[in-house]
C-alpha positions as CSV (number, residue, x, y, z in Angstrom):
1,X,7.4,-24.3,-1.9
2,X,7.6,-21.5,-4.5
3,X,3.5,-20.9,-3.8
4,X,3.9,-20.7,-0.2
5,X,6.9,-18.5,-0.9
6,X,4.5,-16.0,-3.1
7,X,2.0,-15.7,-0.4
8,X,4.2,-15.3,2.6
9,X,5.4,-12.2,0.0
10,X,2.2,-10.9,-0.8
11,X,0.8,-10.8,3.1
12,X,4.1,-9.6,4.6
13,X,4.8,-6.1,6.5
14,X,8.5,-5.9,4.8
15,X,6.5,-6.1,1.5
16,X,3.9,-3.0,2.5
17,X,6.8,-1.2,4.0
18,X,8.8,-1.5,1.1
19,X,5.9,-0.4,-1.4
20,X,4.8,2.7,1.1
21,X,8.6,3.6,1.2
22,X,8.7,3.5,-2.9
23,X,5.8,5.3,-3.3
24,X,6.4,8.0,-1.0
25,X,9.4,8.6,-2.8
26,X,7.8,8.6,-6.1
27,X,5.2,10.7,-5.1
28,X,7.7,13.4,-3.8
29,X,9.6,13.7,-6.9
30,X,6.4,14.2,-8.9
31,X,5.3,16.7,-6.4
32,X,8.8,18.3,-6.6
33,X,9.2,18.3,-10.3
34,X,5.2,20.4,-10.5
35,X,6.8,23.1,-7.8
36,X,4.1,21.8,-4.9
37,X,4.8,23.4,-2.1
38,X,5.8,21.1,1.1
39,X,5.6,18.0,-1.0
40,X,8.1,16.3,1.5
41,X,5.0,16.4,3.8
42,X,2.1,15.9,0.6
43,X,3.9,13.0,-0.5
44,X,2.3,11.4,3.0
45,X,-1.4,11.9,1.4
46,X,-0.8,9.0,-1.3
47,X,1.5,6.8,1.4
48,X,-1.3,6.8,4.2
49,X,-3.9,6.2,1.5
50,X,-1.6,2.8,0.7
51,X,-1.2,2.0,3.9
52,X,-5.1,2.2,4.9
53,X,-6.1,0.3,1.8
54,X,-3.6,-2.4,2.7
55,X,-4.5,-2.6,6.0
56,X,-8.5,-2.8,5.3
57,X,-8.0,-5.1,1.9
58,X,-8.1,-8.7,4.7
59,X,-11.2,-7.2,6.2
60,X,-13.0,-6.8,2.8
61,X,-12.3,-10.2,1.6
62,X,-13.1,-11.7,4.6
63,X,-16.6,-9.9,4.0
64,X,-16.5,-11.0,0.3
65,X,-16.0,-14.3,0.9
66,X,-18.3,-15.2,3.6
67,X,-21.1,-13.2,1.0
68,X,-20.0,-15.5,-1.4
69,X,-20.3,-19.0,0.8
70,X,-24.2,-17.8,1.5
C-alpha cells in the first residue's frame, strides 16, 4: 500500500503544483532580498523551467528505457 501510496505522490499534478508554488515563492524572496527589479514576474523564469522539466521527465524515460530494452 505504502509503495503505491509513494508513486501515486511522485506522478501527481497536486505534487508539481505544490513544488512550482514553493519555488516560485522562494525564488521571489531571493530575487527580492538582491533588489532585482520585477522579481514578482522573474520569479516565473525558475517556475516554468520546473514545470517544463516535469512535464518532459515521462517522455525521456520512456526514451531511456526503451534504449535500454534494445
Amino acid at each position: 500500500m505504502r509503495v503505491e501510496a509513494d508513486k501515486a505522490w511522485e506522478t501527481s499534478v497536486f505534487r508539481m503544483i505544490s513544488l512550482a508554488v514553493v519555488i516560485y515563492i522562494v525564488a521571489a524572496a531571493v530575487m527580492y532580498l538582491i533588489a532585482v527589479p520585477n522579481y514578482l514576474t522573474g520569479a516565473f523564469v525558475p517556475t516554468a523551467g520546473f514545470i517544463l522539466s516535469v512535464q518532459s521527465l515521462p517522455i525521456v524515460k520512456r526514451w531511456w528505457i526503451k534504449q535500454r530494452a534494445k
